[in-house]
C-alpha positions in Angstrom: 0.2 6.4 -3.7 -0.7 5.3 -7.1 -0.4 2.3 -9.3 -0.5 1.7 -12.9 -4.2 0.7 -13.5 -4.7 -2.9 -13.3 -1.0 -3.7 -11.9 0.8 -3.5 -9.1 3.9 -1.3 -10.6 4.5 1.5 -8.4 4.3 5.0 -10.4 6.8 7.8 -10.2 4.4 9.7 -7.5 4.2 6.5 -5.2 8.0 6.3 -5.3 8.9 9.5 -4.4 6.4 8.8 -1.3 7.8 5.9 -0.3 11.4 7.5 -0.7 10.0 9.7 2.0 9.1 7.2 4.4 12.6 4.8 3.1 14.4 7.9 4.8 12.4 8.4 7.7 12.8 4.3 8.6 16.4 4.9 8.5 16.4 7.5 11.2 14.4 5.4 13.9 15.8 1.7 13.2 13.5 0.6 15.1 10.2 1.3 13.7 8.7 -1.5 12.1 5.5 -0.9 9.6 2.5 -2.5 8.1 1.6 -2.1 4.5 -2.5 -2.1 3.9 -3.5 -1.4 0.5 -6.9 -1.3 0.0 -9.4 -1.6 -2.8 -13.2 -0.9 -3.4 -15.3 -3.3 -4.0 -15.9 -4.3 -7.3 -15.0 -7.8 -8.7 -14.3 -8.5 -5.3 -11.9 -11.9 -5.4 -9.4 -9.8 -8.1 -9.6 -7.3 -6.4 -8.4 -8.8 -3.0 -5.0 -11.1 -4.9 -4.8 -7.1 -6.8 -4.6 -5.3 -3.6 -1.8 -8.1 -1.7 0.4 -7.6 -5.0 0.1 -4.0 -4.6 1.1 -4.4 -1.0 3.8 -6.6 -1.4 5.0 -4.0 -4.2 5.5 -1.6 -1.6 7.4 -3.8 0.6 9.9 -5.0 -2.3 10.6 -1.4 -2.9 11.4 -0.5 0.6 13.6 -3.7 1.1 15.2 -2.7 -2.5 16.0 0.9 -0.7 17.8 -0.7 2.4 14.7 -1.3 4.7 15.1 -4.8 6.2 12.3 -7.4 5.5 11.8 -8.4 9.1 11.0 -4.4 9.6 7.9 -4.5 7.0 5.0 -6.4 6.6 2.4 -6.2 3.6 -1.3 -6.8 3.5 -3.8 -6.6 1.1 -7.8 -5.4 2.5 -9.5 -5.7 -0.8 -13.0 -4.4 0.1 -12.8 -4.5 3.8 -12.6 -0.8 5.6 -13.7 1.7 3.1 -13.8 5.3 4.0 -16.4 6.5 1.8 -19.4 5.0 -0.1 -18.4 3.0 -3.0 -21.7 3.8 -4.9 -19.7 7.0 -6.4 -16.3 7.2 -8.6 -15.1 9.6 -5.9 -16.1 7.1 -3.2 -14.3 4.7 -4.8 -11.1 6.3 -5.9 -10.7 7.3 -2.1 -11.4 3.4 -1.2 -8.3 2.7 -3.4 -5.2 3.8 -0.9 -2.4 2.5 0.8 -2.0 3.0 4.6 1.3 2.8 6.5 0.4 2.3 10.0 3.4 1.1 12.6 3.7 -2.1 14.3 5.7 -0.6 17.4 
């Protein structure tokens, strides 16, 4: 999913993602999910209030789709689990990414 650079607007590719999973919520009522966007690790304080806007982002657009709040939560990592060195731009544009991981 991807964000407008220095905001926490959803763009048009991040929507029809989350469209995706909007549907697939809908089909198992049950599933709740956890929204962890993370960041890499420069300016680290911005980054971190950056990366919980972004989050919550994602959870306003699902509740705005029909998703009920109590099924969502949203959490921003800032630096905290990359998955690849941050030394590089590469390294860093994959440390930028949101995960969907379920609660139940």
């Amino acid at each position: 999913m991807t964000f407008e650079f220095n905001k926490a607007r959803l763009r048009p590719d991040a929507q029809t993602i989350l469209d995706y999973v909007v549907g697939f919520m809908k089909k198992y009522p049950d599933l709740q999910v956890n929204c962890r966007l993370h960041r890499q690790r420069r300016r680290l304080a911005y980054n971190l209030k950056l990366s919980q806007k972004r989050a919550e982002a994602v959870k306003e657009y699902l509740l705005e789709k029909g998703v009920e709040g109590a099924r969502v939560q949203a959490k921003g990592y800032g630096k905290e689990n990359p998955v690849a060195p941050n030394d590089t731009d590469e390294g860093r544009e994959r440390n930028r990414r949101v995960e969907l991981h379920t609660l139940n």
